[in-house]
GUZABA-492418 format. One line per 4 residues: their letters; for each residue x, y, z of C-alpha. Coordinates in nm, 3 decimals. Layout:
N
A = X,Y,Z | ...
***
This chain:
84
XXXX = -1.740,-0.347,-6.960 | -1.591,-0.025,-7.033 | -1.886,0.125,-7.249 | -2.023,0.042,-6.879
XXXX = -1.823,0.253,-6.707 | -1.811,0.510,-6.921 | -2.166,0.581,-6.952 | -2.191,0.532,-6.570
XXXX = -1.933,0.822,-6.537 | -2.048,0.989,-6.766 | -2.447,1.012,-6.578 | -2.226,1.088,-6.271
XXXX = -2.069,1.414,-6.433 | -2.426,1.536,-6.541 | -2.578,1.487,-6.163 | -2.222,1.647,-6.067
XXXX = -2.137,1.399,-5.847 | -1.831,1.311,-6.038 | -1.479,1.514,-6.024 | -1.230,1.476,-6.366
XXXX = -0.880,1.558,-6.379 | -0.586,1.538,-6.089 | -0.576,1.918,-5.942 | -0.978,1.813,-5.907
XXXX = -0.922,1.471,-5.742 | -0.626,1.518,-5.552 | -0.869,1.820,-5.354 | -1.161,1.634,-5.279
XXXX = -0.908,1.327,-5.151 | -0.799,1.584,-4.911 | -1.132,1.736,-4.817 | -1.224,1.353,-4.782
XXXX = -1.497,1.403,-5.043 | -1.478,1.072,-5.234 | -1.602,0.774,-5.241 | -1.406,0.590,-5.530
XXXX = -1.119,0.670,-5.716 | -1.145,0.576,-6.103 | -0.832,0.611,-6.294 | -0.764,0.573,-6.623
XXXX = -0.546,0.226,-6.749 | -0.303,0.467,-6.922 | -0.266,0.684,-6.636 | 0.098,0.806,-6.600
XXXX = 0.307,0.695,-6.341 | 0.348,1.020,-6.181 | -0.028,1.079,-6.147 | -0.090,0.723,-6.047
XXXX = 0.173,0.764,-5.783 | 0.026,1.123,-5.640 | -0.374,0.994,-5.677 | -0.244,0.631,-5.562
XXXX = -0.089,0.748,-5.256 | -0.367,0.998,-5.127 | -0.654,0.769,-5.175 | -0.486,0.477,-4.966
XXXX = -0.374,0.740,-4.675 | -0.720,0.840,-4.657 | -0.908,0.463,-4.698 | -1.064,0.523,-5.012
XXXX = -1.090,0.262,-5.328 | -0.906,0.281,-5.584 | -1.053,0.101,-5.969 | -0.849,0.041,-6.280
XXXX = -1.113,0.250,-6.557 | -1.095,0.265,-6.970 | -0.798,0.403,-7.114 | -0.841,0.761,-7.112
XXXX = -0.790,0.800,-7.563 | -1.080,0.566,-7.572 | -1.360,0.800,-7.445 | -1.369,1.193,-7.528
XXXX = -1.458,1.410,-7.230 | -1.841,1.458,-7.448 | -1.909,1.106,-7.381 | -1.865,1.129,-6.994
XXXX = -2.132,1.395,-6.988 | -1.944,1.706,-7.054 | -1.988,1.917,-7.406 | -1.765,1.898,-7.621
XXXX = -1.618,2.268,-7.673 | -1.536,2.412,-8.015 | -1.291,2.669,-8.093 | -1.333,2.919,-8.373
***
């Protein structure tokens, strides 16, 4: 299920229609510019809390994803990026 999800995300950052990362989220909660809220199983509290809390004030669903370590940002859609 969560090869699933991951390449389902990951088609969703290539059309753009997907945000990543909490500054990212937390804006388009407040714009109300989501849909669905996917976060990751080893979220930390303290950004489960601050995404948790926004999505609910503003009636939007929340879904338990992957654990973040299992899937590298490349195979969501973005490129990887290389230093050196």
């Amino acid at each position: 299920m969560s090869d699933r999800i991951v390449r389902l995300l990951g088609l969703g950052v290539r059309a753009g229609g997907v945000v990543l990362g909490v500054t990212g989220i937390r804006a388009k909660l407040q714009r109300d510019g989501l849909s669905c809220v996917v976060l990751a199983a080893d979220a930390s509290p303290r950004t489960r809390d601050k995404v948790e809390r926004l999505a609910r004030a503003r009636g939007v669903p929340i879904v338990q994803g992957p654990v973040a370590s299992s899937w590298a940002p490349a195979s969501a859609g973005r490129r990887s990026r290389r230093s050196g």
